[in-house]
LUMFIPA-165164 format. One record per residue (C-alpha): residue number from 1; x, y, z. Coordinates in Angstrom, 1 decimal, m for minus. Example, Ala and Ser with C-alpha at 12.3 -4.5 7.8 and 13.67 -1.06 7.14 Angstrom:
2
  resi       u       v       w
     1    12.3    m4.5     7.8
     2    13.7    m1.1     7.1
END
This chain:
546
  resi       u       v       w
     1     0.0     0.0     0.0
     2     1.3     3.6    m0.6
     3     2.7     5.3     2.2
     4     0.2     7.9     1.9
     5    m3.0     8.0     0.0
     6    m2.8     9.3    m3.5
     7    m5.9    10.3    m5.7
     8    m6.8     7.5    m8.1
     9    m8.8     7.1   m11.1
    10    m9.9     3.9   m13.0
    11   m11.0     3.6   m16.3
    12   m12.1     0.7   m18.7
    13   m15.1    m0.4   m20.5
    14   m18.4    m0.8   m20.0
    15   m18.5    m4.3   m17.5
    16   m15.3    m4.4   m16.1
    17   m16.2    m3.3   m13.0
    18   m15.2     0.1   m11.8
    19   m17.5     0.8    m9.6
    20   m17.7    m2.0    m7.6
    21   m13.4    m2.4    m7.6
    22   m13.5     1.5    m6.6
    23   m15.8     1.3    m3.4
    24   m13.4    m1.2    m2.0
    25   m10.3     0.4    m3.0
    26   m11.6     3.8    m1.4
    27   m12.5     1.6     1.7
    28    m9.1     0.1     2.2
    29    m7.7     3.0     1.4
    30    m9.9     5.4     3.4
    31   m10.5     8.0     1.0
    32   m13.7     8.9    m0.6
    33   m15.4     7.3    m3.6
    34   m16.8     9.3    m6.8
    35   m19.1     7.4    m9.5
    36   m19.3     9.9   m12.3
    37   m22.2     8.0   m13.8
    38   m23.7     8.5   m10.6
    39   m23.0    12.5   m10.2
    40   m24.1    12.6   m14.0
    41   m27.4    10.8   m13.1
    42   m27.8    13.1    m9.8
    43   m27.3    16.1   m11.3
    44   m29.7    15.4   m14.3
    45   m32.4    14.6   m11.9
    46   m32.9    11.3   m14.0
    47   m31.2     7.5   m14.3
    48   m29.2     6.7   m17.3
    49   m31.4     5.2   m19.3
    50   m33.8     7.9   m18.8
    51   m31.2    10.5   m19.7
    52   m29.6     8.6   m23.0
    53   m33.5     8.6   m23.9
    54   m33.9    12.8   m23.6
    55   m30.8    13.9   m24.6
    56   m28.8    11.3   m26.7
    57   m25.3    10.9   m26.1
    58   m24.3    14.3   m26.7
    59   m25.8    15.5   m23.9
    60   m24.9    12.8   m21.5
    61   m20.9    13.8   m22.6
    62   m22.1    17.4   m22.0
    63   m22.9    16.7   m18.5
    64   m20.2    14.2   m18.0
    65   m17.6    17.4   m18.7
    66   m19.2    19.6   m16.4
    67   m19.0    16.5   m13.9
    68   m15.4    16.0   m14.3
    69   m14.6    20.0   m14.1
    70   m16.7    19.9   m10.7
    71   m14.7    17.8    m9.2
    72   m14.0    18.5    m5.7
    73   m10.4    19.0    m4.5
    74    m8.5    16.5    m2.3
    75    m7.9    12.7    m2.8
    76   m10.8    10.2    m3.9
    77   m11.1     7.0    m5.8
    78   m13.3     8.4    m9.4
    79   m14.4     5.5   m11.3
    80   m15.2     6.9   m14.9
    81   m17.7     6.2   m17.5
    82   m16.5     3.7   m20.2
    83   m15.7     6.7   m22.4
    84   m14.9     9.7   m20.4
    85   m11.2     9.9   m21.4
    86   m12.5     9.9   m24.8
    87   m12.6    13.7   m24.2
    88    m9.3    15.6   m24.1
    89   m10.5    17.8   m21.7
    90   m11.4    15.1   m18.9
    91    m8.0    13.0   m19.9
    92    m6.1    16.5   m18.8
    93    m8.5    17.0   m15.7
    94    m8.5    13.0   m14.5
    95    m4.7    13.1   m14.5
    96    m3.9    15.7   m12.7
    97    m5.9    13.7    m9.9
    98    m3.6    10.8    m9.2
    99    m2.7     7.4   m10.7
   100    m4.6     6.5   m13.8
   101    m5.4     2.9   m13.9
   102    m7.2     1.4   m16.8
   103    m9.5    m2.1   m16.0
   104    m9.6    m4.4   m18.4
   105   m11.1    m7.6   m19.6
   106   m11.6    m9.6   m22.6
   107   m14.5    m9.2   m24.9
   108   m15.8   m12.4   m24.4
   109   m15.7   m11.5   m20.3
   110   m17.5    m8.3   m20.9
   111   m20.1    m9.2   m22.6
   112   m20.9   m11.9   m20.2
   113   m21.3    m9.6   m17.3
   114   m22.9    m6.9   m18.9
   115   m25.7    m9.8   m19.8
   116   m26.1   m10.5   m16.5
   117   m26.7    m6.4   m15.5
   118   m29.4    m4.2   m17.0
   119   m28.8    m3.4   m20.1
   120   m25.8    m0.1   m20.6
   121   m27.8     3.0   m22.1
   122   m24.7     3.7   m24.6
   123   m25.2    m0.1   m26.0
   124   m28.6     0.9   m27.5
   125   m26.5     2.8   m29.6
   126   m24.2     0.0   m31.1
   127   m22.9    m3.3   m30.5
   128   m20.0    m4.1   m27.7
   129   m17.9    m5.1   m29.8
   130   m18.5    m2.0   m32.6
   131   m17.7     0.3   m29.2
   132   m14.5    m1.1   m27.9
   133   m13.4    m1.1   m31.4
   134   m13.7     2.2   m31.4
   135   m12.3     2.9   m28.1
   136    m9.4     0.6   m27.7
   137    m6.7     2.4   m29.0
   138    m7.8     5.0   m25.9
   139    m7.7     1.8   m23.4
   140    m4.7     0.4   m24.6
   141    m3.4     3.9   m24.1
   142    m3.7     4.0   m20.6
   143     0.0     3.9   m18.9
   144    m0.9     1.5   m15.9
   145    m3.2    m1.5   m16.5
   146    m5.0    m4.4   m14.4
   147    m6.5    m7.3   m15.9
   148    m9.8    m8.6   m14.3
   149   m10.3   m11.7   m16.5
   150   m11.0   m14.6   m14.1
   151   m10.3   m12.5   m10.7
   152   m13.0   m11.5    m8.1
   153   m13.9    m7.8    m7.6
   154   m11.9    m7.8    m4.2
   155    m8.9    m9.8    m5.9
   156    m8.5    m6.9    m8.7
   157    m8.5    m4.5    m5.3
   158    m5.8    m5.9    m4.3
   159    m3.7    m6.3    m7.3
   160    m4.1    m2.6    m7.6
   161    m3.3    m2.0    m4.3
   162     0.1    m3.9    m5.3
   163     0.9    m2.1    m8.2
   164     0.5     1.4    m6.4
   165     3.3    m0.6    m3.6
   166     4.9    m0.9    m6.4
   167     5.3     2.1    m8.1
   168     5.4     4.2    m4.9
   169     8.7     2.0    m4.0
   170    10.2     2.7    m7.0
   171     9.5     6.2    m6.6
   172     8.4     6.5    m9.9
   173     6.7    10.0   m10.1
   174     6.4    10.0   m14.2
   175     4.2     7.5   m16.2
   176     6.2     6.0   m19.2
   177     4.7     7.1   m22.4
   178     2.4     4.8   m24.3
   179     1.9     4.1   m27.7
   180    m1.3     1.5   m28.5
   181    m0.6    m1.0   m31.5
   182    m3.3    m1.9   m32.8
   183    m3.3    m5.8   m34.1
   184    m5.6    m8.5   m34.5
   185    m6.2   m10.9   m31.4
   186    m3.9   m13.9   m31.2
   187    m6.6   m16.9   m30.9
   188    m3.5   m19.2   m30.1
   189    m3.3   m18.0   m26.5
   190    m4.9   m20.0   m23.7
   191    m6.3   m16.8   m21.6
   192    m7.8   m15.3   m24.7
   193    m6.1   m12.1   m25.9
   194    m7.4    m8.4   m27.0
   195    m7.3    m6.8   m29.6
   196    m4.0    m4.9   m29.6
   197    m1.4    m4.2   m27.1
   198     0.5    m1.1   m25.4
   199     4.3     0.0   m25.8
   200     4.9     1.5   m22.6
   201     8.1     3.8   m23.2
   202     9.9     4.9   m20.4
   203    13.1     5.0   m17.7
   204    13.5     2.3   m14.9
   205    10.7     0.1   m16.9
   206    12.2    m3.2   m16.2
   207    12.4    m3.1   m13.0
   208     8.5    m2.6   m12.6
   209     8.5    m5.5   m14.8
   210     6.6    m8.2   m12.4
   211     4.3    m5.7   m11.4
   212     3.8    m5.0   m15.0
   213     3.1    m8.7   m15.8
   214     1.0    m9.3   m12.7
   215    m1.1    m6.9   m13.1
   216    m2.3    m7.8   m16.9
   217    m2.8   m11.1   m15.7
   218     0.2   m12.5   m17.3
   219     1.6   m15.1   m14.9
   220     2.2   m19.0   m15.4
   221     6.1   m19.8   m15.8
   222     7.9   m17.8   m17.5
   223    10.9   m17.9   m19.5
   224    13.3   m15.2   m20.4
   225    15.2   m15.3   m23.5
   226    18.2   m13.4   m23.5
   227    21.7   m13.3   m25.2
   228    25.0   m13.9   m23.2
   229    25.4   m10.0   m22.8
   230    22.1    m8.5   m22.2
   231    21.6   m11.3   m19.7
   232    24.7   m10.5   m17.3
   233    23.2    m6.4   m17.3
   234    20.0    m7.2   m16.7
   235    19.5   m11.0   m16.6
   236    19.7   m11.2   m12.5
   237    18.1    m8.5   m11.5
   238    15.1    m9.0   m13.7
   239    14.6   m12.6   m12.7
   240    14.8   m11.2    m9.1
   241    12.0    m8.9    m9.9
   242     9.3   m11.2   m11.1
   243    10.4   m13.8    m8.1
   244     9.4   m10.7    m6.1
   245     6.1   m10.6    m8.0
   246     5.5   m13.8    m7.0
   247     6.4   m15.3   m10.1
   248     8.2   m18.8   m11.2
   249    11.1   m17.7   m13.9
   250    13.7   m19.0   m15.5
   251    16.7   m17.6   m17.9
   252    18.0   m19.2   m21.5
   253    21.3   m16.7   m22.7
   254    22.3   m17.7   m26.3
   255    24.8   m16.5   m28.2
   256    25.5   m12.9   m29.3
   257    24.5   m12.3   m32.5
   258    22.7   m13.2   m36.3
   259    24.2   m16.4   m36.0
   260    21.9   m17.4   m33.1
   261    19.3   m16.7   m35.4
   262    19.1   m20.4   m36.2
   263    17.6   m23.8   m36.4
   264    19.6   m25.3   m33.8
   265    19.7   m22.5   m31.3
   266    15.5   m22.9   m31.7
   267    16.2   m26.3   m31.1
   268    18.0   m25.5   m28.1
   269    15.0   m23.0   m27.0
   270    12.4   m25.9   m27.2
   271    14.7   m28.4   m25.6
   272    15.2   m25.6   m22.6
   273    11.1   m24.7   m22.7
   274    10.5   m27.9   m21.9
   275    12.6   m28.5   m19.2
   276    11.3   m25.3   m17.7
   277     7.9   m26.6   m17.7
   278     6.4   m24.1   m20.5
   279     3.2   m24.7   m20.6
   280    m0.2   m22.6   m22.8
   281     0.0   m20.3   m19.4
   282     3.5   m19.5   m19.9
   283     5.1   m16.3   m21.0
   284     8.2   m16.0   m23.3
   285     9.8   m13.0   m22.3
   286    12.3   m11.5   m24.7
   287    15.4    m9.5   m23.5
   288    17.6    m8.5   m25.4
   289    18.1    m6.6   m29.2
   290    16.3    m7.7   m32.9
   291    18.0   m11.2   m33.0
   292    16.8   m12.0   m29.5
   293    13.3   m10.3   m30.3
   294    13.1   m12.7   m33.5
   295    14.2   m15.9   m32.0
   296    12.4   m15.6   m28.8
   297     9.0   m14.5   m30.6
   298     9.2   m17.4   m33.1
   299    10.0   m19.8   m30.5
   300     6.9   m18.5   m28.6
   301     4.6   m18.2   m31.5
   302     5.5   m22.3   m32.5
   303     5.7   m23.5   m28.5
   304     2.7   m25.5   m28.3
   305     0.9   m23.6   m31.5
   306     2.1   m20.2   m29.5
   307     2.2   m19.3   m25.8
   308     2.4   m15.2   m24.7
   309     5.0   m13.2   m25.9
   310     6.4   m10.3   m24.2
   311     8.9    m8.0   m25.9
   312    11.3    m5.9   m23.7
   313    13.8    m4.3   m26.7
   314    16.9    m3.3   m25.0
   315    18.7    m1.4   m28.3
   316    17.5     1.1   m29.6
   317    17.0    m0.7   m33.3
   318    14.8    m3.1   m31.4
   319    12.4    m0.8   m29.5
   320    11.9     1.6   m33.2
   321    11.4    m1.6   m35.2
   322    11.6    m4.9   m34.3
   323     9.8    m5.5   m31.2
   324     6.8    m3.8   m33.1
   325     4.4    m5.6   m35.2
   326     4.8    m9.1   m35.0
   327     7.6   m10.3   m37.4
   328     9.4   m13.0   m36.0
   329    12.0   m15.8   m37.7
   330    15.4   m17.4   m37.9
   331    17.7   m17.4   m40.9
   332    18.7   m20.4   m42.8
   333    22.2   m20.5   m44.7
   334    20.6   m19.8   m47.8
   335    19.3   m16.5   m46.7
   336    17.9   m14.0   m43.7
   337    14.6   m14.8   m41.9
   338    13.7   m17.5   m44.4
   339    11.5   m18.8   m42.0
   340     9.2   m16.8   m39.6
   341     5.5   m16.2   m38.3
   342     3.5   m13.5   m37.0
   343     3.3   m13.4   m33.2
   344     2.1   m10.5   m32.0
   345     3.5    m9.5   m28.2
   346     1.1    m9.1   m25.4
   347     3.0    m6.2   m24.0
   348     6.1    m3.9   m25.6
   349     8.3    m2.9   m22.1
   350    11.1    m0.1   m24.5
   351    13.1     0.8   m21.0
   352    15.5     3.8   m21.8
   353    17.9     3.1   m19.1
   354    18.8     0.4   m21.2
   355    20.2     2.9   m24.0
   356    22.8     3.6   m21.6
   357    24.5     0.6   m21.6
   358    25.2    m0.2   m25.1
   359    28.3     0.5   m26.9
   360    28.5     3.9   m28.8
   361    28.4     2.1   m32.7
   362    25.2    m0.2   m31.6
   363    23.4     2.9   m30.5
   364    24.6     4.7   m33.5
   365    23.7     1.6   m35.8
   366    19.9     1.7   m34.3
   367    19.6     5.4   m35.3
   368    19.4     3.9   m38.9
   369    16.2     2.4   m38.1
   370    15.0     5.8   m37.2
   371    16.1     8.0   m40.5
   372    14.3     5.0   m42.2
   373    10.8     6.1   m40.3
   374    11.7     9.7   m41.0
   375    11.9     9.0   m45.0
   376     8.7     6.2   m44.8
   377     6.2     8.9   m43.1
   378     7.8    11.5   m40.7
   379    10.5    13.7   m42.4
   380    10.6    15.9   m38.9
   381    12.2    13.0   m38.0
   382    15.1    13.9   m40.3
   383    15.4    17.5   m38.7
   384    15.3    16.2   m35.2
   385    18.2    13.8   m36.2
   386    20.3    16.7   m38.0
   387    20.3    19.2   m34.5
   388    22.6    15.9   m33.5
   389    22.4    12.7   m31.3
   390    20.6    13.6   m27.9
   391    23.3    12.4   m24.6
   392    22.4     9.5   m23.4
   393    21.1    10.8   m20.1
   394    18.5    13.2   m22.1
   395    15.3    10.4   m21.8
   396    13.0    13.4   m23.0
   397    15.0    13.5   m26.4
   398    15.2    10.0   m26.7
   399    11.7     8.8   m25.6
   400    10.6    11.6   m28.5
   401    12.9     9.9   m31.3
   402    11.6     6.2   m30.0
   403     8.0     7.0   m30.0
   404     7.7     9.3   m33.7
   405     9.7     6.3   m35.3
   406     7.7     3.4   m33.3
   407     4.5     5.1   m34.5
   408     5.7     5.1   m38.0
   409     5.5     1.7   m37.8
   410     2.4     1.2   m35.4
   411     0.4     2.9   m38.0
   412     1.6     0.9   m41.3
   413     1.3    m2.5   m39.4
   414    m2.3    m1.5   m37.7
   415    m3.6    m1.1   m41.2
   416    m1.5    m4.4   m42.6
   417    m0.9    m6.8   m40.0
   418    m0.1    m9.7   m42.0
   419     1.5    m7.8   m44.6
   420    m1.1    m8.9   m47.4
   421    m1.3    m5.6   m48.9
   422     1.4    m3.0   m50.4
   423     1.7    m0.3   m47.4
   424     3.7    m3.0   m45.0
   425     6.3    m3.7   m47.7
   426     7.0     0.2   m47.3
   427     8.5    m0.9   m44.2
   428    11.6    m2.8   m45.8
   429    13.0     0.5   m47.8
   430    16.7     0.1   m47.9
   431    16.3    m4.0   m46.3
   432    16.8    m6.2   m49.5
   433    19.9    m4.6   m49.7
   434    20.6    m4.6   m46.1
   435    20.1    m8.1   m46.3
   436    22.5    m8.6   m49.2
   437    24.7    m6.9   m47.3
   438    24.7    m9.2   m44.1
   439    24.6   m12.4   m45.8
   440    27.4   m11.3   m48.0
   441    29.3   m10.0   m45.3
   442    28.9   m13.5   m43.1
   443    26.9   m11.5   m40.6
   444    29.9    m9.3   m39.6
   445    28.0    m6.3   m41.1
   446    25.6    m4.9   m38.2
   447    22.1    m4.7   m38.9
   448    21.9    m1.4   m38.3
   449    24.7    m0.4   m40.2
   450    23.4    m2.6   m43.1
   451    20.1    m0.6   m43.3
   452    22.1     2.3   m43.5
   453    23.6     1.3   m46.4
   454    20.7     0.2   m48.1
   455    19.0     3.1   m47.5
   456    21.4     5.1   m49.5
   457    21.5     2.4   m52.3
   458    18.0     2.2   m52.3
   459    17.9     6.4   m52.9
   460    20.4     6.3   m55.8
   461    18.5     3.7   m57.5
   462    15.5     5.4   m57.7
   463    17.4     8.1   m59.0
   464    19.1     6.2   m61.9
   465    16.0     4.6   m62.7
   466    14.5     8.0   m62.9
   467    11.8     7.7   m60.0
   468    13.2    10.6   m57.7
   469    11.5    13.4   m57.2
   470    13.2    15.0   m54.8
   471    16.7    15.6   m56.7
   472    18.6    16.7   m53.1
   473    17.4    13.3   m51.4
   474    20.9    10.8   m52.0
   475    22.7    14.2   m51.3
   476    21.0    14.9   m48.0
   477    20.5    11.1   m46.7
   478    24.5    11.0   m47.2
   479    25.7    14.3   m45.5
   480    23.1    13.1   m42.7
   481    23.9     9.8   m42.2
   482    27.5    10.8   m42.4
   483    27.0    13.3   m39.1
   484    25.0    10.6   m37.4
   485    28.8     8.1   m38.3
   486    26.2     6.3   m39.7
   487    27.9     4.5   m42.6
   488    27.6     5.5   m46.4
   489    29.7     3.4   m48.5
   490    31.6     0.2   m47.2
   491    35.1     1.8   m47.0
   492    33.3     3.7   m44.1
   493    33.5     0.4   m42.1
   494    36.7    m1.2   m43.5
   495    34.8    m3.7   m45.8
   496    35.1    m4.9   m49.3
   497    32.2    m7.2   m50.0
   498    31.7    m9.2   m53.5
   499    29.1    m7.6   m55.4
   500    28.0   m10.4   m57.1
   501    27.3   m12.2   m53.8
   502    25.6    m9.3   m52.7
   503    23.3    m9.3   m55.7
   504    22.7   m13.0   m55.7
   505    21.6   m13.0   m51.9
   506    19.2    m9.7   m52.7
   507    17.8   m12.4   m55.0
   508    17.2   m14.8   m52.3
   509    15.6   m12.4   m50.4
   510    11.9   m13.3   m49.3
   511    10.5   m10.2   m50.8
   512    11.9   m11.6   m54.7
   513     8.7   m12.1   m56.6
   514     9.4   m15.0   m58.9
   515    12.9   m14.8   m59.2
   516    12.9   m11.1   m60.0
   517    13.9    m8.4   m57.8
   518    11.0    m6.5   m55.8
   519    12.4    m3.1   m54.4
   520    10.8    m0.8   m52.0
   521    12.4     2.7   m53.4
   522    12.2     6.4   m52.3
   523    10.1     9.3   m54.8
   524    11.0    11.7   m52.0
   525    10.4    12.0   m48.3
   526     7.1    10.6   m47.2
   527     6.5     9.2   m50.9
   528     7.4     5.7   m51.2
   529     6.5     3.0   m54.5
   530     7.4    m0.3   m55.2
   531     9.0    m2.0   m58.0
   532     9.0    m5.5   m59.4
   533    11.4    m6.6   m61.7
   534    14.2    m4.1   m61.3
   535    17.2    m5.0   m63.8
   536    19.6    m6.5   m62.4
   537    22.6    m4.4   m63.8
   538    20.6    m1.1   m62.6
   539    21.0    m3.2   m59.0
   540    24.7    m4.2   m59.8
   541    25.9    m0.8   m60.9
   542    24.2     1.6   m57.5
   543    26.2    m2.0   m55.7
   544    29.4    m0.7   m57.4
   545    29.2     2.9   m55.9
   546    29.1     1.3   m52.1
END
């Protein structure tokens, strides 16, 4: 429990029980309780139903603003109306009253109880499910969450009451940011997931971690996957935080790098998954860069048809791209990420302290991931990169850079999440080269600086095939990526790669459309098309200029 009471307010949808969690918080925690359907209804003179019927919707918000702005001063538990924060206005007011807790619950859960209560006024208006569509990005949104699938009213009191332990030991006195992914739910896992998930973007994230976990209902064994060095920074300290949680965890560490990316290591995974006990409850938790993020969410998504997967990106490539969106796979000799699924993550844990510990050309590497975003669909990215590389210590600057570029992506995957359509693809500009690159390169070239390469390549061919619109765009991509030490050309990193092996693993590259080369190429910032069937000597001779 706190050491002294703070104001809290609870949010969620319609069913997930609010109210009745919010009396007995505000009784264990001796402060006063606010229903703000119930000063609505008092102040209208009239029930809900009654209200809804008079004045419609608009006038219920109407009311519910002036309710909110009337608030009384001093702490109290306020349980809101399933769509109160949908209103700017009341998100500013409720915030400024305490810890802001969303409820939540699946669908499936929801609808349940709200059959077994009188009928919700708003439902007249449209189905459940048509209204948490509609609001879930707002839910998913909310910084601090508590899962009530399964749990009793006074059960969810108390896991609240735990979290607020929580974050008033860690002293933690500034929500992490969130930004809600929209994705389809993953029917695979046993506890029935939700539509979506949250990235929760912040400093000192990981060790909130098994409050974090607990709290969404995410419990079961757990297994973190890790590589050798991520594990000995964070490894211990993290598998002492979930024991403190209360939960059973245990800790595979594979090698460093693409080359773990493979068959056998999965092999290794599964063997170790078993042996741990795994079971559909169980939680993969995934520490560690984009070849820990791949391996561990393949290995979850194909552990008994997929268990949960939790992503906590510790590089800065990783918490921009790759923990976002669901692409998981291993490699095979014959070329990168041959063989992959979708597995979505139930929660994205991007902790910034993390940014801190990784060696200067890793962080610099990952900032290629974020000029790619800038030139997909943000080019203030580009200007915010050219005032120069935030210090390390600045998490303001760098929780801005991780959150425009993560949104980027949120936004191309929310609208193709299996990558069926063409806007996804716009998410590999500069890769097919970047993968020529590494296989050519036996892996020693670094993803990051791979990208960065094949971003460049990717502009001049667009301008030899006559495509670019934007003359200055090779020009200005070099002179930044060069101020970044971002690499432009592979003298830049003291390599000399056969070209032809480059071309003939672009080739092999899983985006190759019948043998013929399928390019994702620059028009100009924010303008992006794709072309099939690019000739081979156009490829070979923008190759010869790296």
């Amino acid at each position: 429990m706190p050491s002294e009471p703070l104001g809290l307010v609870l949010a969620g949808p319609p069913g997930v029980g609010k109210s009745t969690v919010g009396r007995l918080l505000a009784a264990r925690l001796g402060l006063p309780f606010i229903d703000l359907d119930e000063r609505v209804a008092a102040a209208a003179g009239l029930d809900l139903p009654a209200l809804f019927a008079r004045e419609g919707e608009v006038g219920f918000r109407a009311r519910e603003r002036a309710a909110v702005a009337a608030l009384e001063d001093g702490a109290a538990i306020v349980a809101c109306g399933g769509g109160t924060l949908l209103d700017a206005d009341n998100r500013r007011l409720l915030r400024g009253r305490g810890r802001l807790i969303g409820l939540t619950a699946s669908n499936e859960t929801l609808a349940d109880r709200l059959r077994l209560a009188e009928l919700r006024p708003l439902l007249a208006g449209g189905s459940l499910a048509e209204i948490l569509a509609d609001r879930q990005a707002m839910y998913d949104g909310l910084p601090w969450q508590v899962d009530t699938d399964g749990r009793s009213p006074a059960a969810v009191a108390e896991e609240v009451l735990g979290l607020l332990a929580t974050l008033d030991a860690a002293g933690l006195r500034t929500d992490p940011q969130v930004l809600p992914v929209a994705a389809p739910p993953d029917p695979a896992e046993a506890r029935g997931s939700r539509p979506g998930y949250a990235m929760l973007v912040g400093e000192g994230l990981l060790d909130l971690a098994g409050a974090l976990l607990c709290a969404r209902g995410l419990g079961g064994r757990i297994v973190v996957v890790s590589d050798r060095t991520v594990a000995a920074l964070y490894g211990r300290s993290l598998l002492r935080n979930l024991a403190a949680a209360g939960l059973d965890a245990r800790l595979v560490a594979v090698k460093p790098g693409e080359g773990s990316k493979s068959p056998a290591t999965l092999g290794r995974l599964y063997r170790r998954f078993l042996a741990a006990g795994l079971d559909r409850e169980g939680v993969v938790l995934a520490l560690g860069g984009g070849v820990v993020g791949d391996l561990a969410g393949y290995a979850a998504g194909t552990w008994l048809r997929g268990v949960t997967l939790v992503q906590a990106p510790t590089s800065l490539l990783a918490m921009v791209d790759s923990a976002i969106g669901g692409k998981t796979g291993i490699n095979l000799p014959a070329g990168k990420n041959l063989v992959g699924a979708f597995k979505q993550p139930a929660l994205v844990v991007a902790d910034l302290s993390c940014l801190a510990t990784l060696p200067r050309e890793i962080l610099t590497a990952g900032l290629a991931e974020v000029v790619k975003a800038g030139i997909i669909a943000d080019a203030g990215l580009l200007d915010l990169l050219a005032a120069g590389i935030p210090p390390v210590g600045d998490v303001g600057a760098w929780a801005q850079l991780v959150l425009r570029a993560a949104r980027v992506k949120a936004r191309i995957v929310a609208r193709d999440p299996g990558e069926r359509g063409q806007r996804r693809i716009h998410l590999n500009l500069g890769h097919t080269f970047a993968h020529g690159l590494e296989q050519a390169s036996g892996f020693r070239l670094a993803h990051g600086q791979a990208v960065a390469l094949g971003l460049v390549a990717a502009a001049r061919l667009a301008e030899r095939l006559g495509l670019l619109q934007d003359a200055g765009l090779p020009d200005r991509l070099i002179r930044l990526q060069r101020a970044l030490g971002l690499p432009t050309c592979l003298r830049d990193i003291g390599l000399s790669l056969d070209k032809a092996a480059i071309l003939a693993a672009m080739g092999r590259d899983k985006k190759a459309s019948q043998g013929r080369l399928r390019l994702v190429l620059p028009r100009g910032l924010e303008a992006l098309t794709v072309v099939d069937g690019v000739p081979a000597d156009d490829v070979a001779a923008v190759l010869a200029l790296l």
